[in-house]
Backbone bond lengths (Angstrom), bond angles and torsions (degrees), N, CA, C in turn:
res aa  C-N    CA-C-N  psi(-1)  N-CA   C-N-CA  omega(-1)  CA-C   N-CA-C  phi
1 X - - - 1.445 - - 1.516 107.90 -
2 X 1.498 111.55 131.67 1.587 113.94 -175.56 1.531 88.39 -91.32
3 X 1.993 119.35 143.16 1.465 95.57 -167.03 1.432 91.98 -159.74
4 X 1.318 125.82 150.66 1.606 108.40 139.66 1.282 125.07 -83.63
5 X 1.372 126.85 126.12 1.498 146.21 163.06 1.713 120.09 -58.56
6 X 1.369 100.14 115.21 1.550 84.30 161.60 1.405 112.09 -123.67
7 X 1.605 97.16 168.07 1.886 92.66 -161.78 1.543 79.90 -145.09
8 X 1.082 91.83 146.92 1.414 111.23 174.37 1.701 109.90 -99.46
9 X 1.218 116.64 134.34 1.610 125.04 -151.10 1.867 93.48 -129.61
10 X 1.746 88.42 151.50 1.403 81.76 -178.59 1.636 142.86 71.31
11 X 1.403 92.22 9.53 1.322 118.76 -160.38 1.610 104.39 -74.31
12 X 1.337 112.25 -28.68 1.657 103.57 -155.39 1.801 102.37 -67.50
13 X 1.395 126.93 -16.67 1.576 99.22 162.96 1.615 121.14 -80.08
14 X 1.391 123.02 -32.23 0.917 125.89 176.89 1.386 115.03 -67.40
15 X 1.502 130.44 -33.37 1.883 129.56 162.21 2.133 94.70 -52.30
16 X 0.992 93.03 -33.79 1.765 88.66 -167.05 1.254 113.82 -65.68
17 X 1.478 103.10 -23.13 1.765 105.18 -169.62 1.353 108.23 -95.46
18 X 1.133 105.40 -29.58 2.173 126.51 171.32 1.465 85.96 -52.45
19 X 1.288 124.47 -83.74 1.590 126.91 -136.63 1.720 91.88 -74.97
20 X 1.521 122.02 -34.86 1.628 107.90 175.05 1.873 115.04 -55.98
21 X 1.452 112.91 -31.75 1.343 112.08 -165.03 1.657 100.09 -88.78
22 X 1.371 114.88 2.56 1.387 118.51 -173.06 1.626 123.40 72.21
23 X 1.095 81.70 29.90 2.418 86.02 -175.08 1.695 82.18 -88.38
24 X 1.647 95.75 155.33 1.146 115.44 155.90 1.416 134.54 -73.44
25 X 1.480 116.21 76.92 1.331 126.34 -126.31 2.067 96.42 -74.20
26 X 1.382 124.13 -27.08 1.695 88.43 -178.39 1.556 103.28 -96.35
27 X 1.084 119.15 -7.74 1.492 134.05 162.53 1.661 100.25 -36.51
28 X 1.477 100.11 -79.66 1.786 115.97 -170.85 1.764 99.38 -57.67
29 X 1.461 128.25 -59.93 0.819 142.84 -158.61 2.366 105.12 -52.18
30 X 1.699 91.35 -54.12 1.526 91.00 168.53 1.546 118.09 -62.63
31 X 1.536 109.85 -32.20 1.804 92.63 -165.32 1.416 103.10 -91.84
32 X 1.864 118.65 21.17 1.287 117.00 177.22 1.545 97.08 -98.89
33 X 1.455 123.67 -36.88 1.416 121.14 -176.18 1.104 96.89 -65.84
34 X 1.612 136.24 -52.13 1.309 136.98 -147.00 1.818 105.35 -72.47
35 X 1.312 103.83 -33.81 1.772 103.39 156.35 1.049 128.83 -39.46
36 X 1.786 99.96 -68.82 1.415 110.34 -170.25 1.458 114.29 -57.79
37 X 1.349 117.09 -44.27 1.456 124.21 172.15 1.638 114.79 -37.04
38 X 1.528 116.62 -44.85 1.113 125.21 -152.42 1.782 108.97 -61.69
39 X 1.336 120.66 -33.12 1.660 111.44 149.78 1.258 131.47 -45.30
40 X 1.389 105.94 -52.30 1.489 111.19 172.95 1.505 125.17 -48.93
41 X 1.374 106.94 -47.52 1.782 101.95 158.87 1.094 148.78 -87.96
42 X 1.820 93.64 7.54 1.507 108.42 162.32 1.736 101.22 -69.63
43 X 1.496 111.11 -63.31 0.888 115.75 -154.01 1.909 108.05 -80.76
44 X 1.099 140.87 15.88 1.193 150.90 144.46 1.469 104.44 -93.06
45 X 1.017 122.61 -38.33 1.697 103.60 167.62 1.561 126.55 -58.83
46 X 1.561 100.63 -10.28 1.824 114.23 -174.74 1.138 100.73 -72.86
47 X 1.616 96.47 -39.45 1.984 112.64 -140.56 2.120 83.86 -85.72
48 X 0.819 101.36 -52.08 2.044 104.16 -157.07 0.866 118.91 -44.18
49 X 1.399 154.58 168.83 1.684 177.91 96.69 1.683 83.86 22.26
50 X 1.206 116.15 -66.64 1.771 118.13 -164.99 1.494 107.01 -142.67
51 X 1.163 109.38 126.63 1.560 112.75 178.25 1.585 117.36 -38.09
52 X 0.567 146.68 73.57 2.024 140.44 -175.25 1.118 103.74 -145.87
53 X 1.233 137.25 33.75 1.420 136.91 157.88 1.074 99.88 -56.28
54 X 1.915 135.64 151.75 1.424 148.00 148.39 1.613 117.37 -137.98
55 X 1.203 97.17 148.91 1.092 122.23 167.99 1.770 118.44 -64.60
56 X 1.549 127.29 98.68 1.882 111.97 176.07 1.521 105.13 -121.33
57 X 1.407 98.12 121.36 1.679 97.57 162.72 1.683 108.39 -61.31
58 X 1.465 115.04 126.26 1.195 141.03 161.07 1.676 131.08 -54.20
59 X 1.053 103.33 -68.88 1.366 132.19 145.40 1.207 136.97 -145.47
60 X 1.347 141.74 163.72 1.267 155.79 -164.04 1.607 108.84 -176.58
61 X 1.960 115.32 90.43 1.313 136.74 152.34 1.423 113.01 -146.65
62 X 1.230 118.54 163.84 1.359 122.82 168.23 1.730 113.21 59.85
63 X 1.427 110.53 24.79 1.328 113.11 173.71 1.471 90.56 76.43
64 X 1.427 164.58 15.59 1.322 173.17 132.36 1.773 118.68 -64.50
65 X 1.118 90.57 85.75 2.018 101.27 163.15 1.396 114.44 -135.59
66 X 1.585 79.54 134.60 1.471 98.15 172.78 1.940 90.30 -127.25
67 X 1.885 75.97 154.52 1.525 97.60 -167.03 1.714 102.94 -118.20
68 X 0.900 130.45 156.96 1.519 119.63 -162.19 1.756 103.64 -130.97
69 X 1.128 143.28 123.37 1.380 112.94 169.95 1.661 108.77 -125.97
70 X 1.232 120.08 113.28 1.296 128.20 -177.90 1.148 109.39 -123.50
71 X 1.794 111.63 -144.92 1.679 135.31 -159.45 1.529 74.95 -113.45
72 X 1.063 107.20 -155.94 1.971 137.08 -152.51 1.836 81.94 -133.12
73 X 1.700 94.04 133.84 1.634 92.61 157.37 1.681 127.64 -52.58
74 X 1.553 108.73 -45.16 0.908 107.15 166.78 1.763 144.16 -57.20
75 X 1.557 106.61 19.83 1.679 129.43 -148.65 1.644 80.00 -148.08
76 X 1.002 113.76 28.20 1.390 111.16 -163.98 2.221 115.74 -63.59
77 X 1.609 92.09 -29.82 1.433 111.08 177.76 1.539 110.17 -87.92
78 X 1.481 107.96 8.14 2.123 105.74 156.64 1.272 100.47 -78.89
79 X 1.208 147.14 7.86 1.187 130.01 164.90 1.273 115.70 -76.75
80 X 1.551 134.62 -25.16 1.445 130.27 168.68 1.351 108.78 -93.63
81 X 1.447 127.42 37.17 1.764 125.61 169.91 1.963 71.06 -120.82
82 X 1.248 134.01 -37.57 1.440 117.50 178.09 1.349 126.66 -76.76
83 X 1.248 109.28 -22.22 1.613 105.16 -172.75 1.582 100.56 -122.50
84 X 1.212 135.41 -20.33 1.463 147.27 -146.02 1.365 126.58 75.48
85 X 1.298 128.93 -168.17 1.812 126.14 141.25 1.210 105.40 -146.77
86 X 1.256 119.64 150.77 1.369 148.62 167.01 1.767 110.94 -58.12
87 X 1.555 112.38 141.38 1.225 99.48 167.54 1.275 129.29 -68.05
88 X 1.479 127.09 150.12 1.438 145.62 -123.48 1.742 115.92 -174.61
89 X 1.419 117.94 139.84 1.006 130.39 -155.37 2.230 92.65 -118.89
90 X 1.119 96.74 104.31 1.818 95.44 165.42 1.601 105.86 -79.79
91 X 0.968 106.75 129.55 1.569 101.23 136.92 1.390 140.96 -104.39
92 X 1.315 108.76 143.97 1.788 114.03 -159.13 1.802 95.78 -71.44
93 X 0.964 97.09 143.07 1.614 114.44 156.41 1.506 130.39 -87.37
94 X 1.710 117.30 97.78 1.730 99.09 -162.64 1.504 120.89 -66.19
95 X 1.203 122.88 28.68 0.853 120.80 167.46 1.811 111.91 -88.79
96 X 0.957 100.86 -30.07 1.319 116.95 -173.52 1.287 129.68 -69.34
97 X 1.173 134.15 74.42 1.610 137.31 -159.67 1.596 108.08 -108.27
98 X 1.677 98.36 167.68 1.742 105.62 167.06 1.704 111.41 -177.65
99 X 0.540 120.40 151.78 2.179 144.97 -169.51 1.023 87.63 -34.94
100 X 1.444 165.80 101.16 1.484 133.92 110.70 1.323 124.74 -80.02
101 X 1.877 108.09 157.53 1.253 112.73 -160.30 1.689 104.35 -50.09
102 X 1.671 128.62 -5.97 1.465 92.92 170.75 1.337 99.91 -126.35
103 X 1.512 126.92 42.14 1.330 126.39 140.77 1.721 94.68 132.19
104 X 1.270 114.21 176.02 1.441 115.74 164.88 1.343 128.33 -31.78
105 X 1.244 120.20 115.77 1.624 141.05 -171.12 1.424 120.66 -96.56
106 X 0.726 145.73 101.16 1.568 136.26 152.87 1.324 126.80 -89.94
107 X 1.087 120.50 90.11 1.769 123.33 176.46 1.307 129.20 -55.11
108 X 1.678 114.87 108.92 1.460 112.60 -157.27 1.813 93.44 -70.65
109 X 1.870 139.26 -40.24 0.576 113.40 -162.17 1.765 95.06 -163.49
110 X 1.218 140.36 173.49 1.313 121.02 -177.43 2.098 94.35 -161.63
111 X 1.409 94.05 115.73 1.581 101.17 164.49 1.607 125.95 -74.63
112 X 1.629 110.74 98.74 1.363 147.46 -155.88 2.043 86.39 -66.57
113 X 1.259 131.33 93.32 1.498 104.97 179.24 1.546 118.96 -70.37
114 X 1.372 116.79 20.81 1.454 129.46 -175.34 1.618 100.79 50.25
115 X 1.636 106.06 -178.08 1.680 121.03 -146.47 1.715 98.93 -132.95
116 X 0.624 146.17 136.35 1.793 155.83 148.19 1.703 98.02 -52.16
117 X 1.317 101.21 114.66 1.546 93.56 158.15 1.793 144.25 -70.37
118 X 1.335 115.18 146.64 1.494 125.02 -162.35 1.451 118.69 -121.67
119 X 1.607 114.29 37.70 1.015 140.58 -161.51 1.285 100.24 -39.17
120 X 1.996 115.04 128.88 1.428 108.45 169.62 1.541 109.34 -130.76
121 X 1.540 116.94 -31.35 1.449 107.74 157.89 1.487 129.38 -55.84
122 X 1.355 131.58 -57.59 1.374 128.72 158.46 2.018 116.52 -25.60
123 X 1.118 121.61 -42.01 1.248 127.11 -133.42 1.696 85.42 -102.44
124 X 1.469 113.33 -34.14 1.448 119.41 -177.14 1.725 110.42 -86.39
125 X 1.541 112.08 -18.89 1.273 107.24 176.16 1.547 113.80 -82.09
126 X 1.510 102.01 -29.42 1.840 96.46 170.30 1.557 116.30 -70.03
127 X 1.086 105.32 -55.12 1.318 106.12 -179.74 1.633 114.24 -60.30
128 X 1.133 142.62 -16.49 1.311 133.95 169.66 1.722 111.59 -112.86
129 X 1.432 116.58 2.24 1.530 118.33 178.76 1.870 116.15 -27.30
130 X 1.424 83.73 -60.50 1.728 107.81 -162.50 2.336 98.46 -63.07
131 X 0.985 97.51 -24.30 1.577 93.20 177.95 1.277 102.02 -87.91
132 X 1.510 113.75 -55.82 1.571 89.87 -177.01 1.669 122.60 -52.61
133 X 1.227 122.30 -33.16 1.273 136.14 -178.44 1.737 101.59 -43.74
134 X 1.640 99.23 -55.81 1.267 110.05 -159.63 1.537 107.35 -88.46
135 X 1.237 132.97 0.05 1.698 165.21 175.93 1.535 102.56 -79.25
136 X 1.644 110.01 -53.17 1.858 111.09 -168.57 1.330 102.68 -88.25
137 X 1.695 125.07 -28.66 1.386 119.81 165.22 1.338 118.07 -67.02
138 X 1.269 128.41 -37.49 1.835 104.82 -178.55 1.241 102.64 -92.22
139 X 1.310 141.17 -7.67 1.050 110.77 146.84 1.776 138.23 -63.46
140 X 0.949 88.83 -46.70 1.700 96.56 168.62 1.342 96.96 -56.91
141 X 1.369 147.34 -59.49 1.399 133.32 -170.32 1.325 104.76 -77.31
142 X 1.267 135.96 18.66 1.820 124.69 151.76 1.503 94.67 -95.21
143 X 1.152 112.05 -55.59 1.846 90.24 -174.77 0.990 131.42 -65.68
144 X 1.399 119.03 8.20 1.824 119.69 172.63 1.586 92.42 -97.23
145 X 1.448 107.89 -55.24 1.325 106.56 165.08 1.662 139.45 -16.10
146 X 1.108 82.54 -73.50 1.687 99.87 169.43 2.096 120.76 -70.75
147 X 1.175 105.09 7.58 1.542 110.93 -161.78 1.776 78.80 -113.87
């Protein structure tokens, strides 16, 4: 998954205060990122080629998660509607044929004039930064809360 990551920084007093109050600290700790995230893929699902933005936990040990929110591997070519590409030279594969009006074609090679980028992950993480921020804090302050 091509994605932005968020990581929660600074964490080691706040893991200290989780595991003193007895929360299940990467338990609480993921479904607080996975909140905050949850704007971000609203609002990259607005911005994208096709709604399929998701949410993937990255990792989760040692009190350490990161949460990832991108496209689908299989969406693997939204990465040049995010970043662009440069013009570019394919080469055909002869295996690779199809009908043209004067019969079976095989393309020895085809000059790609590359794409301008249409950035939609970047564009949804600025614009929703300040909620998620403010999304992973009340959550974290209900579960101390509630403990």
């Amino acid at each position: 998954m091509s994605s932005v990551s968020i990581r929660l920084e600074g964490q080691e007093e706040l893991l200290a205060q989780l595991k003193a109050i007895g929360a299940e600290v990467e338990r609480e700790v993921e479904a607080a990122l996975t909140s905050g995230a949850k704007p971000l893929v609203e609002r990259a699902n607005d911005l994208a080629p096709h709604p399929q933005i998701l949410i993937e936990v990255r990792e989760s040990r040692g009190g350490a998660v990161v949460v990832a929110v991108g496209f689908p591997g299989e969406k693997w070519y939204w990465r040049f509607f995010e970043l662009g590409a440069g013009a570019h030279e394919i080469k055909g594969d002869p295996r690779l044929a199809f009908q043209g009006r004067g019969g079976v074609m095989r393309p020895v090679r085809v000059s790609h004039p590359g794409m301008a980028a249409e950035p939609f992950l970047r564009p949804a993480y600025d614009e929703t930064h300040a909620e998620i921020v403010r999304r992973i804090g009340d959550y974290i302050r209900s579960v101390i809360e509630q403990c």
